[in-house]
TIMI-258054 format. One record per residue (C-alpha): residue number from 0; residue in one letter; x, y, z. Coordinates in nm, 4 decimals, m for minus. Layout:
REM TIMI-258054
<rec NUM; A; <X; Y; Z>>;
...
REM end
This chain:
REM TIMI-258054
<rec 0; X; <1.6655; 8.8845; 8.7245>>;
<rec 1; X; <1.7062; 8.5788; 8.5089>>;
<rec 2; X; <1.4735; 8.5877; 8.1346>>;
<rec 3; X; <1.3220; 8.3600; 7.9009>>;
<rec 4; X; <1.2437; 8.3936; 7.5599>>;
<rec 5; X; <0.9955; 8.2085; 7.3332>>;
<rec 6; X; <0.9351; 8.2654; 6.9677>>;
<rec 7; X; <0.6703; 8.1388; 6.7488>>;
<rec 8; X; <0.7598; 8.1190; 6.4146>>;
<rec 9; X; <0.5047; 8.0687; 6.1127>>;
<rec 10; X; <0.5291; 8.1381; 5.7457>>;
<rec 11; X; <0.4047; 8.4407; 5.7565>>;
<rec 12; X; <0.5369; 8.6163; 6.0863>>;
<rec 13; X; <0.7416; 8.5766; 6.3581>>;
<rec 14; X; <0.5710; 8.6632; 6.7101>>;
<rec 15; X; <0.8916; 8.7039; 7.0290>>;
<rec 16; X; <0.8198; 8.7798; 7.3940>>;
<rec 17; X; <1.0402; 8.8302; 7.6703>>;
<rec 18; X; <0.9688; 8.6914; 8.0001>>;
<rec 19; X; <1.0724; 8.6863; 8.3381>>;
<rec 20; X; <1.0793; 8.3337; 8.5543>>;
<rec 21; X; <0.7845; 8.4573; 8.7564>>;
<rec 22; X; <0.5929; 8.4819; 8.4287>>;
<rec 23; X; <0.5469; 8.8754; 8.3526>>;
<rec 24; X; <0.5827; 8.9582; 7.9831>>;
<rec 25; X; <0.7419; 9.2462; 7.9543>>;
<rec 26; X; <0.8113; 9.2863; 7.5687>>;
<rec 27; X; <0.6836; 9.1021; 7.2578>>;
<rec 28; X; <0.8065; 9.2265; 6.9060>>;
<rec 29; X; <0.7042; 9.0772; 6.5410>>;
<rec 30; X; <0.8837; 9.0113; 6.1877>>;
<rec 31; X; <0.8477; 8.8461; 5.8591>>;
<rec 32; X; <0.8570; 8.4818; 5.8823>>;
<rec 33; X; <1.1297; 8.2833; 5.9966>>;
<rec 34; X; <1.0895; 7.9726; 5.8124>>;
<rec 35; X; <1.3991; 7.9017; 5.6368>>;
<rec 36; X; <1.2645; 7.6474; 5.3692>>;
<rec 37; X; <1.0753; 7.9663; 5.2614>>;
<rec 38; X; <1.2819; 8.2214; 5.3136>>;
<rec 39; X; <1.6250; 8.0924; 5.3206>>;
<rec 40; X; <1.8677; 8.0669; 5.6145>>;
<rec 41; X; <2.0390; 8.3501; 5.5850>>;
<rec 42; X; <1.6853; 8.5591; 5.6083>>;
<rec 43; X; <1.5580; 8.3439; 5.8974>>;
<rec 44; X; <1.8671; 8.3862; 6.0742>>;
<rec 45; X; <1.8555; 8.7309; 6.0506>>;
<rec 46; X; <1.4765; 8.7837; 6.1483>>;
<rec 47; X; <1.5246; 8.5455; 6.4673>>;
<rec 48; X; <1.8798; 8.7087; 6.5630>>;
<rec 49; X; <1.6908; 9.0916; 6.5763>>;
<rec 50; X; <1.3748; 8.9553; 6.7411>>;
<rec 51; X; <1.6591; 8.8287; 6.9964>>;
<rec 52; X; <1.8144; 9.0869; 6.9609>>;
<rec 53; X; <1.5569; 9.3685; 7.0506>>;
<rec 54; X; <1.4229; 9.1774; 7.3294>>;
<rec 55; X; <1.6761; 9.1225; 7.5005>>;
<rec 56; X; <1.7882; 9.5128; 7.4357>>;
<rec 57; X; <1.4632; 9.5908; 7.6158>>;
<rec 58; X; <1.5554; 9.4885; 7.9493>>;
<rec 59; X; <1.9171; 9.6481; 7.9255>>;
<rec 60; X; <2.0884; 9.3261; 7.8672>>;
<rec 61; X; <2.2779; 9.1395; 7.5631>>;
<rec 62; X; <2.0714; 8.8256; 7.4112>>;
<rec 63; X; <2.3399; 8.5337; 7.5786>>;
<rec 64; X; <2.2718; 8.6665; 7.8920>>;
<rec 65; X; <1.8760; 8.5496; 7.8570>>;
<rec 66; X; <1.8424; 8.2063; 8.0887>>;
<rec 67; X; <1.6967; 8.0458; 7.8118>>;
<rec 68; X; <1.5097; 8.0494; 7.4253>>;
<rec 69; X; <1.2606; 7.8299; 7.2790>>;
<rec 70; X; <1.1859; 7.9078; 6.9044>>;
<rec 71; X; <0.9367; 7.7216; 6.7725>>;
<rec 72; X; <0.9457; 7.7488; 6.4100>>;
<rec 73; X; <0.7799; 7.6046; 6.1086>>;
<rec 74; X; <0.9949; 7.4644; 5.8986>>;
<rec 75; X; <1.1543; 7.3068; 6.1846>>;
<rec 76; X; <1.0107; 6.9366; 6.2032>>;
<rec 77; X; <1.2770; 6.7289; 6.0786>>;
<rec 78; X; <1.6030; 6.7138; 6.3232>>;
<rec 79; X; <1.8387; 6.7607; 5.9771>>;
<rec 80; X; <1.6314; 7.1134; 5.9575>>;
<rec 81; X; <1.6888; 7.2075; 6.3200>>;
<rec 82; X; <2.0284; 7.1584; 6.3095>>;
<rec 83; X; <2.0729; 7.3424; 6.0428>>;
<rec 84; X; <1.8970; 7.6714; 6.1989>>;
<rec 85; X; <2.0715; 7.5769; 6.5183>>;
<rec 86; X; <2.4322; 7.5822; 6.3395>>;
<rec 87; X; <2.3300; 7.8949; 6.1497>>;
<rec 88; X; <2.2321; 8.0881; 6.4986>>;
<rec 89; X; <2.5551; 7.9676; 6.6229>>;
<rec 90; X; <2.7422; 8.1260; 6.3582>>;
<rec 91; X; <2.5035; 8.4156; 6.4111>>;
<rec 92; X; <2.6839; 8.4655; 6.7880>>;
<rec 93; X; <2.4039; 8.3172; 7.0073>>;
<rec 94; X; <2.5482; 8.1117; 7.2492>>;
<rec 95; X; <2.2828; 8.0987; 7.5127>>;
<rec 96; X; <2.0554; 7.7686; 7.6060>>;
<rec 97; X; <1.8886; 7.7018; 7.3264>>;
<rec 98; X; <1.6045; 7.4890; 7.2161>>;
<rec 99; X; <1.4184; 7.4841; 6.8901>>;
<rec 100; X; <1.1195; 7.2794; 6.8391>>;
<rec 101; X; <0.8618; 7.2158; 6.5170>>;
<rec 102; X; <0.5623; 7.5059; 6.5991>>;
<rec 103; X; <0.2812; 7.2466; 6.6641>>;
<rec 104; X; <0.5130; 7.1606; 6.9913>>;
<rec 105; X; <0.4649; 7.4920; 7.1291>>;
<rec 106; X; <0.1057; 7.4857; 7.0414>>;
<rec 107; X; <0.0365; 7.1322; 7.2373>>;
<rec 108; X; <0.3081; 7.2974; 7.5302>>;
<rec 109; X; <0.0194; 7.6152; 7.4914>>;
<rec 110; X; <m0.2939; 7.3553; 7.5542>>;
<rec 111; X; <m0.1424; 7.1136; 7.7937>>;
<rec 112; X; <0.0817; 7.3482; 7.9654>>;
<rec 113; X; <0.3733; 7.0922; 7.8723>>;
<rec 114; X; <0.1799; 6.7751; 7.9646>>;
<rec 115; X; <0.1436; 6.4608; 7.7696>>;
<rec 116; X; <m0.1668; 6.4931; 7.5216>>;
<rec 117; X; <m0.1964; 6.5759; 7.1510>>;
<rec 118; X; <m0.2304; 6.8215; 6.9312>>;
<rec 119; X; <m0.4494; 6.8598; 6.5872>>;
<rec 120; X; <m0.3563; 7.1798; 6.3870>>;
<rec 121; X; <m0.5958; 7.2993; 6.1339>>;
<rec 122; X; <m0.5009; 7.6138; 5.9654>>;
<rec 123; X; <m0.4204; 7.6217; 5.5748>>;
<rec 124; X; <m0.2926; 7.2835; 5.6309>>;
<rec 125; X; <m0.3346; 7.0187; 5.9237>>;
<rec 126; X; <m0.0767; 6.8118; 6.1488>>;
<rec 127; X; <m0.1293; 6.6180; 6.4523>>;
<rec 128; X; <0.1163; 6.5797; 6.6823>>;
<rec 129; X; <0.1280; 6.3587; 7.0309>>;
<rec 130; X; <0.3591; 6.3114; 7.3245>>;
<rec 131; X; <0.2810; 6.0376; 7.5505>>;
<rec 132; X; <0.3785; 5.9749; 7.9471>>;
<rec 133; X; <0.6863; 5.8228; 7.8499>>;
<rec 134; X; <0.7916; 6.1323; 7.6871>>;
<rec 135; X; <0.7929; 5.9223; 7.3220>>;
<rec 136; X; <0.6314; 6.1632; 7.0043>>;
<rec 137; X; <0.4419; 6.1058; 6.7435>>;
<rec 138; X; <0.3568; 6.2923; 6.4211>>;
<rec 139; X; <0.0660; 6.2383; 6.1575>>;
<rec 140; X; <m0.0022; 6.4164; 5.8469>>;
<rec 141; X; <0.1359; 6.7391; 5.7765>>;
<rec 142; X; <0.2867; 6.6471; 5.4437>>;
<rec 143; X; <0.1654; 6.9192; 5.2420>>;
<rec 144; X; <m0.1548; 7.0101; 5.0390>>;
<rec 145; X; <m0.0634; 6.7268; 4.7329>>;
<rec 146; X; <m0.0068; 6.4350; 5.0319>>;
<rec 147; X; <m0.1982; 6.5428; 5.3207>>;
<rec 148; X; <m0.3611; 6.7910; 5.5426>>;
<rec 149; X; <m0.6673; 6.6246; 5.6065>>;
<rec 150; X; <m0.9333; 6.8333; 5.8095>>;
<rec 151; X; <m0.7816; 7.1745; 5.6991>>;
<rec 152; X; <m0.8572; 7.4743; 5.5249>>;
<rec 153; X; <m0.7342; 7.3785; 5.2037>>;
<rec 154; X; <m0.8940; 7.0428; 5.1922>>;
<rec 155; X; <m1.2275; 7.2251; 5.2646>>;
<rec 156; X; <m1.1851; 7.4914; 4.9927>>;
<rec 157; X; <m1.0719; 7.2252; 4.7202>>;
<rec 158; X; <m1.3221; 7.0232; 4.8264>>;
<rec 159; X; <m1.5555; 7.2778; 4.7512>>;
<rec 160; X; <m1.4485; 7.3765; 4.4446>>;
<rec 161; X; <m1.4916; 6.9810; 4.3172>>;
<rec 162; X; <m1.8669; 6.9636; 4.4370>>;
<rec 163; X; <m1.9177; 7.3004; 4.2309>>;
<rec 164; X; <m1.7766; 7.1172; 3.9119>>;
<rec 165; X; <m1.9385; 6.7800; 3.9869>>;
<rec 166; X; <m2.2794; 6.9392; 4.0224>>;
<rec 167; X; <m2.2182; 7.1089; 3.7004>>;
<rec 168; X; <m2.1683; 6.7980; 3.5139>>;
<rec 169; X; <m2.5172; 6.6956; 3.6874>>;
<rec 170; X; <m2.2958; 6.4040; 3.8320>>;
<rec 171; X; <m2.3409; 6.5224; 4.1668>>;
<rec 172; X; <m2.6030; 6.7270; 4.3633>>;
<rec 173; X; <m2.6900; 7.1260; 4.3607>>;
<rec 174; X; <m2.4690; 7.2808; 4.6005>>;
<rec 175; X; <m2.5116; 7.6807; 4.7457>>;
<rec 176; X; <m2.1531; 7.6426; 4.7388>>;
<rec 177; X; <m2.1995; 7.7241; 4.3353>>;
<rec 178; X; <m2.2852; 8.0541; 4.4161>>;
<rec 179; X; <m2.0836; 8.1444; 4.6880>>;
<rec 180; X; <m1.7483; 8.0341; 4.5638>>;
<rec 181; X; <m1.8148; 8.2590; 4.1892>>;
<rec 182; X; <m1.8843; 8.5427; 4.3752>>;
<rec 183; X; <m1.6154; 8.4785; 4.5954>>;
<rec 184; X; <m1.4107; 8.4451; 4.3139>>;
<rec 185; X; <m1.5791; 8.7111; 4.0573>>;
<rec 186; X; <m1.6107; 8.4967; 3.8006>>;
<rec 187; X; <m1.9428; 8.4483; 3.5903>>;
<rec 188; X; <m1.9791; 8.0563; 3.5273>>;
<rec 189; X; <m1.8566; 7.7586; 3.6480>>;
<rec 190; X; <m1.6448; 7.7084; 3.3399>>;
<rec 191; X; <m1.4444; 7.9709; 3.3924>>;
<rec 192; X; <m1.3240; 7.8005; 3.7392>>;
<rec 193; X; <m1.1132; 7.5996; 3.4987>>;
<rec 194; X; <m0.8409; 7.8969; 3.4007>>;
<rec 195; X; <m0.8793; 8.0148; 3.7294>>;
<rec 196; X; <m0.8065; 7.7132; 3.8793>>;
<rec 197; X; <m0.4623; 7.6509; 3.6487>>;
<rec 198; X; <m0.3412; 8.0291; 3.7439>>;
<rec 199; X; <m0.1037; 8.0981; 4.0002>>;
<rec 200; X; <m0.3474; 8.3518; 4.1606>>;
<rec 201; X; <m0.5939; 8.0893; 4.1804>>;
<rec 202; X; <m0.6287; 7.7365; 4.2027>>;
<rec 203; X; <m0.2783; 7.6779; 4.1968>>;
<rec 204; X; <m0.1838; 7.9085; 4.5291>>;
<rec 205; X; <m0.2330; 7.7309; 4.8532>>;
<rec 206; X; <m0.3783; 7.9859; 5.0580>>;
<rec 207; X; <m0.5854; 8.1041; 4.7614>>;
<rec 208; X; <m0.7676; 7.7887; 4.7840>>;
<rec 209; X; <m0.8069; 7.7686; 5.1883>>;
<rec 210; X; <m0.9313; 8.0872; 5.1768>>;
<rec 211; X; <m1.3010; 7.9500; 5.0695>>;
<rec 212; X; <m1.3317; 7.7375; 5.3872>>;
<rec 213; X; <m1.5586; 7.9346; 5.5430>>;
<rec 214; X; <m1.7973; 7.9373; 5.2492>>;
<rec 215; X; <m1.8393; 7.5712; 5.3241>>;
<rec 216; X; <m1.9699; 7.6377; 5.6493>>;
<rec 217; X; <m2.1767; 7.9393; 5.5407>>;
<rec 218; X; <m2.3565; 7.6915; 5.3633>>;
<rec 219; X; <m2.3651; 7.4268; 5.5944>>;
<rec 220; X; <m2.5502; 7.6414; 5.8307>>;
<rec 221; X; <m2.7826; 7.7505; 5.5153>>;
<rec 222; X; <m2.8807; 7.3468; 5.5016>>;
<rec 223; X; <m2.6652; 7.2359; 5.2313>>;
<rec 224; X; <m2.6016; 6.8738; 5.2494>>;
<rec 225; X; <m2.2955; 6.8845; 4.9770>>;
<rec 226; X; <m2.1608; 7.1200; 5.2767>>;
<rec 227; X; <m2.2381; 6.8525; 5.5224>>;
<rec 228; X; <m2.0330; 6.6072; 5.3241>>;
<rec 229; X; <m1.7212; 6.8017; 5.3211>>;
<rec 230; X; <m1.7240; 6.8528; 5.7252>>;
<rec 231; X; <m1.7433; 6.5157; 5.7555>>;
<rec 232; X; <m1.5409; 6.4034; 5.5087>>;
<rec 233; X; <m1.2752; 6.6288; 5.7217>>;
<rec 234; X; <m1.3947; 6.5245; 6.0308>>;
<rec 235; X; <m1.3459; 6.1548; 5.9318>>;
<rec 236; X; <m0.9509; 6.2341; 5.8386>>;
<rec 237; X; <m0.8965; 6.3960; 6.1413>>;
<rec 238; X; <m1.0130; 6.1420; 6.3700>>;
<rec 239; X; <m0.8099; 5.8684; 6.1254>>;
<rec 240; X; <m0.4969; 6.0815; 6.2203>>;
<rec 241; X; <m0.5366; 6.0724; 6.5741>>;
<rec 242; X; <m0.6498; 5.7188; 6.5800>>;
<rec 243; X; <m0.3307; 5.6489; 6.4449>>;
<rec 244; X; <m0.1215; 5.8675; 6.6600>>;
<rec 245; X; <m0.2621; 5.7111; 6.9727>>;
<rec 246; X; <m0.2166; 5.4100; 6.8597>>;
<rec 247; X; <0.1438; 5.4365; 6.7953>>;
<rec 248; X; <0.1911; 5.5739; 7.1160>>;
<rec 249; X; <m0.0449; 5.3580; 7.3391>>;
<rec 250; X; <m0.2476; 5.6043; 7.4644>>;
<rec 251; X; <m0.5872; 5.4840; 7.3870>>;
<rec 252; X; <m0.6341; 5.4160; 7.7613>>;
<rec 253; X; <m0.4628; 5.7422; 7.8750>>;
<rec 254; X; <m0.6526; 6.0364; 8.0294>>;
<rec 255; X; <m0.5103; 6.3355; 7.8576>>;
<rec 256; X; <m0.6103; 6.6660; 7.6208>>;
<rec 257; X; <m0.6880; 6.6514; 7.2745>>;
<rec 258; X; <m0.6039; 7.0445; 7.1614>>;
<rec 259; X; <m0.7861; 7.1871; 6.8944>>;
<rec 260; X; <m0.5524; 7.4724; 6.7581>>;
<rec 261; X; <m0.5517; 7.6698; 6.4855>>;
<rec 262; X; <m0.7920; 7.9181; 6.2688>>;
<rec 263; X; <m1.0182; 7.6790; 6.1244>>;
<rec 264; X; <m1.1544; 7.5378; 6.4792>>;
<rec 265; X; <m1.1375; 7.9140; 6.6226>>;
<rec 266; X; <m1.3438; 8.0418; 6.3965>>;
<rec 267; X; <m1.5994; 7.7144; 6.3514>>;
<rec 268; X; <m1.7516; 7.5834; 6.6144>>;
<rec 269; X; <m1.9801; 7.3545; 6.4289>>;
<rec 270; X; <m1.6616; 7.1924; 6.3078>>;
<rec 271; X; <m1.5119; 7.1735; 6.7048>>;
<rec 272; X; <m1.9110; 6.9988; 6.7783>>;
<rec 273; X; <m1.8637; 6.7321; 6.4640>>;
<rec 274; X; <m1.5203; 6.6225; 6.5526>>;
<rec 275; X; <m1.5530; 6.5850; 6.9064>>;
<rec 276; X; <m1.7802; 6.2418; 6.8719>>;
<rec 277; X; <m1.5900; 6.1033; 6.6310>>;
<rec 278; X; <m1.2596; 6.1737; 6.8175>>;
<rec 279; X; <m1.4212; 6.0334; 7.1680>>;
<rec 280; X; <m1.4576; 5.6737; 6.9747>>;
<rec 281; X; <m1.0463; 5.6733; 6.9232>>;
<rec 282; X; <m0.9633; 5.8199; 7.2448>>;
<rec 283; X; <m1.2399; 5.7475; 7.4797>>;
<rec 284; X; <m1.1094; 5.9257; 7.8176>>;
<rec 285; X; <m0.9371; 6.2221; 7.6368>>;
<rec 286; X; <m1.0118; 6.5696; 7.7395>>;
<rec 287; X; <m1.0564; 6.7716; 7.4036>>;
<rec 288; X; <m0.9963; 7.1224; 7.4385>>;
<rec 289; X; <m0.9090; 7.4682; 7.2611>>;
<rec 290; X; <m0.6041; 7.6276; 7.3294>>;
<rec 291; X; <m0.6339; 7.8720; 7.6206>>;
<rec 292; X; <m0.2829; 8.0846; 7.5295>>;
<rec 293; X; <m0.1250; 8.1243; 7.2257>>;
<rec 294; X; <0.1580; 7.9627; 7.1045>>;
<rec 295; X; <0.4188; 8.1703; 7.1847>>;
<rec 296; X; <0.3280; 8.1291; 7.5259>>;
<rec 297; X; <0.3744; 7.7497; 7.4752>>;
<rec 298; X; <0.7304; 7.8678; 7.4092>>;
<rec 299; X; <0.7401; 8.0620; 7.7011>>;
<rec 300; X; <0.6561; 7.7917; 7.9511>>;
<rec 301; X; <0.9129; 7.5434; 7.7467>>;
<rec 302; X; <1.1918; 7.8498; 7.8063>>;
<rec 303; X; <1.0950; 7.8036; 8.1273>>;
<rec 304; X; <1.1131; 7.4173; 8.1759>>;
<rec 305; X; <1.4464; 7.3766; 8.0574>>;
<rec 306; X; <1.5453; 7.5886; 8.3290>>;
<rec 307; X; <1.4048; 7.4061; 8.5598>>;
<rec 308; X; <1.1395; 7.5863; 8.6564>>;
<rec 309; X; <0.7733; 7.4921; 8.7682>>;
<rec 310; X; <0.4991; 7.6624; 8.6110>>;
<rec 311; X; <0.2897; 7.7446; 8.8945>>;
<rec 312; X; <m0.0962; 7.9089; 8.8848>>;
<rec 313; X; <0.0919; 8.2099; 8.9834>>;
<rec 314; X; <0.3283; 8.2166; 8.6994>>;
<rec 315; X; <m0.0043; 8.1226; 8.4715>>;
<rec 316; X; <m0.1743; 8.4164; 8.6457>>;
<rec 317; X; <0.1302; 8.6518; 8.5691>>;
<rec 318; X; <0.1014; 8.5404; 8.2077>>;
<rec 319; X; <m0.2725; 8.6289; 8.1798>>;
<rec 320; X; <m0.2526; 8.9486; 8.3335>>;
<rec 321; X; <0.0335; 9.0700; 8.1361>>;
<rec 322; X; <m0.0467; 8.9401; 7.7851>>;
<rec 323; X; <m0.2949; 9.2308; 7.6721>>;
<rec 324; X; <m0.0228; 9.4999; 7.7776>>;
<rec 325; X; <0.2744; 9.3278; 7.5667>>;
<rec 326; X; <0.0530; 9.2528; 7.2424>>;
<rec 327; X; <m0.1569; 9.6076; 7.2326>>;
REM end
């Protein structure tokens, strides 16, 4: 029975599942991340190697006898940075068909089931990401926190944290977000955001600073118009990213899927309702859409391309039904 592997890779874990062609999972197993301009190659290398490893174990077979492996992996968007985690598996001893792809790929492979379309990530930080019919990509944003990631969790949280200040100077409105974010925070005045904002624990950590997105949209839905004005204000940088994406790739007259992936659209729906208008102006007969699998499966069904293989709704079926027993 021939196997497929797909890995999705993120900065903070590392999610494999082993597959058969007809779509059954039959193992998934985790680690620490795999993203090598975190964690070095050598630790990345050794992560993805015993994720292989273990899966492959699990159906009484050695890793280069799977069909085929799809990692995608952050860390992995430039080619320079895939060859170097190709060259380093290599070295590792896996020799089987291999393909490694940035981890907003298997994401948009997850929403379109490896059709054209694009892809807008919003987690901590944002990307969008498009392939058109011709098969040509394109990527927006996704340069980091200090050049970028419009629409995402950090924006929102720093965002936040300006419209406290601002409002404390009187030079902008009163904002619920005041209160929210110092209690979020345990701190006792505004002016002590100032040391906390210049501390690695605080202002200065990424994910720190993402982490008070959702107080945005606790006030939003308390009537706050600063609130308002940061959704939008993300909405409007969103939609600027994917104007530009289907513009470079000529798809403004395409019917296709706009994916929404990622936590900060899975756990906001008023943010999913606000972008969807503005995104219908810049891509009038696109379908936009929340992921229904997970990324890994994205990986999964590009395993299985590269073999050849067509995804049928019985393979998608076999996918469903197995996915709760291989993640409990």
């Amino acid at each position: 029975m021939p196997y497929v592997i797909g890995v999705d890779g993120g900065g903070t874990k590392t999610l494999g599942i082993i597959a058969d062609i007809q779509g059954n999972l039959l193992k998934a197993t985790k680690r620490d991340s795999s993203n090598y301009l975190q964690v070095g190659i050598d630790k990345a290398r050794e992560n993805l190697l015993s994720i292989l490893d273990e899966l492959a174990a699990s159906q009484n077979i050695d890793k280069n006898r799977v069909e085929s492996v799809c990692l995608g992996l952050a860390g992995a968007g430039r080619q320079e940075d895939r060859e170097t985690i190709t060259q380093a598996l290599r070295f590792g001893g896996l020799m089987t068909r291999l393909q490694i792809v940035p981890d907003f790929l298997i994401g948009l492979a997850a929403g379109t089931l490896s059709e054209p379309g694009i892809i807008v990530i919003s987690g901590t930080g944002s990307v969008v990401f498009g392939i058109n019919k011709a098969g040509e990509t394109k990527r927006t944003g996704g340069w980091g926190h200090i050049l970028a990631d419009e629409g995402a969790a950090y924006q929102f949280g720093q965002e936040a944290l300006k419209a406290v200040m601002r409002a404390y100077d009187k030079r902008g409105p009163k904002t619920k977000l005041t209160k929210k974010i110092l209690t979020a925070l345990n701190l006792k005045h505004q002016d002590n955001l100032v040391k906390w904002s210049l501390s690695e624990n605080g202002g200065l950590s990424k994910p720190v600073v993402a982490e008070l997105a959702p107080l945005v949209f606790e006030a939003y839905n308390e009537g706050d118009k600063v609130a308002e004005k940061i959704i939008d204000l993300a909405c409007r940088g969103v939609a600027q990213m994917v104007k530009a994406t289907v513009k470079g790739l000529k798809m403004k007259n395409d019917t296709f899927k706009i994916v929404l992936s990622g936590g900060t659209f899975s756990h906001q729906p008023v943010y999913v309702e606000k972008l969807k208008p503005r995104l219908a102006k810049v891509a009038p007969h696109a379908e936009v859409v929340l992921p229904k699998y997970e990324p890994v499966i994205g990986a999964i069904l590009l395993a299985m391309k590269d073999c050849g293989i067509n995804v049928t709704p019985e393979i998608l079926s076999n996918i469903e039904q197995s996915w709760t027993k291989v993640i409990s």
